[in-house]
C-alpha positions as CSV (number, residue, x, y, z in Angstrom):
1,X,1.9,-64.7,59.2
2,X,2.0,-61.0,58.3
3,X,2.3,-59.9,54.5
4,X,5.1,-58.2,53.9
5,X,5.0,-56.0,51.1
6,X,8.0,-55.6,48.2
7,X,8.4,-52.2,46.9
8,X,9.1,-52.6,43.7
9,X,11.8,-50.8,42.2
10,X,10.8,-47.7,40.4
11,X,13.3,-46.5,37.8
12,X,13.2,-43.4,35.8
13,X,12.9,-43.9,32.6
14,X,15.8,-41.5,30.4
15,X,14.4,-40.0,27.7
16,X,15.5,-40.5,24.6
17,X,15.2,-37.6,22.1
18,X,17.5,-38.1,19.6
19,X,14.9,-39.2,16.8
20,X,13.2,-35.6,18.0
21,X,16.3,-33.4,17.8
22,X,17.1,-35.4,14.2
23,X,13.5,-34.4,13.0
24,X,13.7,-30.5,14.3
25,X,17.6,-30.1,12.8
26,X,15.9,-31.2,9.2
27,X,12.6,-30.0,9.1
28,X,13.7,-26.5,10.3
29,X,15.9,-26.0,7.4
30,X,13.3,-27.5,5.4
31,X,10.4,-24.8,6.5
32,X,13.0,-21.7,5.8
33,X,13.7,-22.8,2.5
34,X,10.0,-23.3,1.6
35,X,8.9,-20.0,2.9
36,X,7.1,-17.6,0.5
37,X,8.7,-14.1,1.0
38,X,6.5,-11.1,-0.1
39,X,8.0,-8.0,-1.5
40,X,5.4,-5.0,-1.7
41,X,6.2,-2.2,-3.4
42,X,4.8,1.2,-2.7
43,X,4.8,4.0,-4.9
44,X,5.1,7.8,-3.6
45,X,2.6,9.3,-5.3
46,X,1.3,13.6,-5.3
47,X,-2.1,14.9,-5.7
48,X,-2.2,18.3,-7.5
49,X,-1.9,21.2,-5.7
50,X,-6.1,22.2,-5.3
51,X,-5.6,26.1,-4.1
52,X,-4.4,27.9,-6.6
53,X,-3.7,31.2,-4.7
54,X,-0.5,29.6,-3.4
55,X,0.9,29.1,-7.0
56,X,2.5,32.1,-8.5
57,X,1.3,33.1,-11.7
58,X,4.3,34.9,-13.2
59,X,6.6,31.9,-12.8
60,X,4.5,29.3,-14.0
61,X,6.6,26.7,-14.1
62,X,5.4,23.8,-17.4
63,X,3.2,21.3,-15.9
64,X,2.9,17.7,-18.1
65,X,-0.4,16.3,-17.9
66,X,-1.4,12.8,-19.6
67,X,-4.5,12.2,-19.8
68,X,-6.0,9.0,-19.8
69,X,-9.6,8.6,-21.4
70,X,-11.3,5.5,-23.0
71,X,-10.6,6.6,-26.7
72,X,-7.0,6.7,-25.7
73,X,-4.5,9.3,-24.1
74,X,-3.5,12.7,-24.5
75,X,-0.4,14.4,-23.5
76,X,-0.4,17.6,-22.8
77,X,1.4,21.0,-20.6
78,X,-0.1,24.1,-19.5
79,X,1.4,26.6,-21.6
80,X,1.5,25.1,-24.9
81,X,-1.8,22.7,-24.7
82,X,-2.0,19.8,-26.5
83,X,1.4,17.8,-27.2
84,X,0.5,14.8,-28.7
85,X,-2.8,12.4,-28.6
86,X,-2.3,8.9,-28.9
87,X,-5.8,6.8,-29.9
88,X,-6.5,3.0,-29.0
89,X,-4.8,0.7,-31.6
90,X,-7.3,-2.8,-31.4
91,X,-9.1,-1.4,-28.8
92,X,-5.9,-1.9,-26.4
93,X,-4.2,1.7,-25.2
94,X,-0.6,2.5,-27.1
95,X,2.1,2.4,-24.6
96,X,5.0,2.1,-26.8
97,X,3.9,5.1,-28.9
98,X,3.2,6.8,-25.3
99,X,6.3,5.5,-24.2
100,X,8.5,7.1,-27.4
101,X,6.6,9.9,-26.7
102,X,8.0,10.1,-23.0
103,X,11.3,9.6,-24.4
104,X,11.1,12.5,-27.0
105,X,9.8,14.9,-24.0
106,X,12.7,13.6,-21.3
107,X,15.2,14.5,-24.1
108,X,13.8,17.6,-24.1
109,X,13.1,17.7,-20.5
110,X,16.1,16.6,-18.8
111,X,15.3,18.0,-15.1
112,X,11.9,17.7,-14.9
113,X,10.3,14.7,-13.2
114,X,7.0,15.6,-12.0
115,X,3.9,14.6,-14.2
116,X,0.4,14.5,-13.4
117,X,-1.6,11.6,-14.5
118,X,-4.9,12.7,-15.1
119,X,-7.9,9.7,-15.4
120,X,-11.1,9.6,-17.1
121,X,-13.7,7.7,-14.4
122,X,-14.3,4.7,-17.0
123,X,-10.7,3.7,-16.9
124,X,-9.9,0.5,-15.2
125,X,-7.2,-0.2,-12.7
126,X,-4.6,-2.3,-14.5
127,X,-4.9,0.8,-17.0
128,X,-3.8,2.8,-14.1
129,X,-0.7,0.7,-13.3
130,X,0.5,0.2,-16.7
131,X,0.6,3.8,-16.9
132,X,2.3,5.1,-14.3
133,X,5.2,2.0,-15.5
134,X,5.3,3.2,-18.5
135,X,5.4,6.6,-17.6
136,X,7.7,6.0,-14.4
137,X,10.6,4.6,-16.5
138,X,11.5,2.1,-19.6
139,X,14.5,-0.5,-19.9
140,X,17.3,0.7,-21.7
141,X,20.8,-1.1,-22.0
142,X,23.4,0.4,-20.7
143,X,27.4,-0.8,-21.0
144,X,25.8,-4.1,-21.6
145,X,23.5,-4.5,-19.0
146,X,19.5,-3.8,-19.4
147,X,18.8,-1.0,-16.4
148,X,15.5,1.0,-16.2
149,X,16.0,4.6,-17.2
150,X,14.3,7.4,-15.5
151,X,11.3,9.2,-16.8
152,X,9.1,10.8,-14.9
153,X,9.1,9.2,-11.7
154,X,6.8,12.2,-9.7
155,X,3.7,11.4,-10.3
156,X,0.7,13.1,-9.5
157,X,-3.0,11.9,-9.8
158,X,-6.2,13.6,-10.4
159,X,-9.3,13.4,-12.5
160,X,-9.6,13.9,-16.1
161,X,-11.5,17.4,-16.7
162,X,-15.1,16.7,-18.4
163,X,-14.3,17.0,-22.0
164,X,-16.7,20.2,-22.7
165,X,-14.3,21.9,-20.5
């Protein structure tokens, strides 16, 4: 007697992916909310102009300099010289007193926005930032409201001269 062979029914199974779409329309949301987003700011900065035969001589316009050395910071311009030097207080630099300062010369200034932030090679990096903050701008209130008030917000970076010179 011959076999005879049953094909068995194959059915397709369906799919079910309801617990899947139920996980993806949570978690989604979930990984948005949670994400970390970075904000880098980037500061324009100019380097002082090294040829000199391109600057004219009879309209010098004034030039602020700070100067930033170990034993504190100097502010100065290049027709008058020194304008004010402010020494370390507890071996930690000034910047309130450098920041009044700033306010005094805006007052007096109130179109110029260049400055050139000159550096001694000793001074460190978070020195650096602090001062081009402090000299960029400083919080004032304003109709009730604290904004940040413009300074000098050009800033150019070079060495400090050797102090023999």
């Amino acid at each position: 007697m011959a076999r005879r062979k049953h094909r068995r029914l194959v059915q397709s199974a369906d799919l079910d992916i309801t617990a899947f779409m139920n996980l993806m329309i949570v978690l989604v949301p979930v990984l948005l909310l949670s994400m970390v987003f970075t904000q880098n700011a980037v500061l324009d900065l100019n380097f002082p102009v090294i040829d000199e035969s391109k600057i004219p001589l009879d309209n010098e316009e004034l030039q602020l300099q700070l100067i930033v050395r170990p034993n504190g910071m100097n502010i100065a311009d290049t027709k008058a010289g020194l304008i004010k030097h402010i020494p370390k207080l507890n071996n930690a630099y000034d910047f309130e007193a450098l920041s009044a300062v700033l306010k005094l010369l805006k007052a007096k200034l109130p179109n110029k926005t260049d400055i050139t932030l000159l550096l001694d090679e000793n001074v460190d990096y978070q020195t650096l930032v602090t001062t081009m903050d402090v000299t960029r701008s400083y919080p004032a209130v304003v109709a009730a409201s604290l904004v940040e008030a413009e300074l000098f917000p050009d800033i150019s970076i070079g060495d400090a001269p050797e102090l023999g010179q």
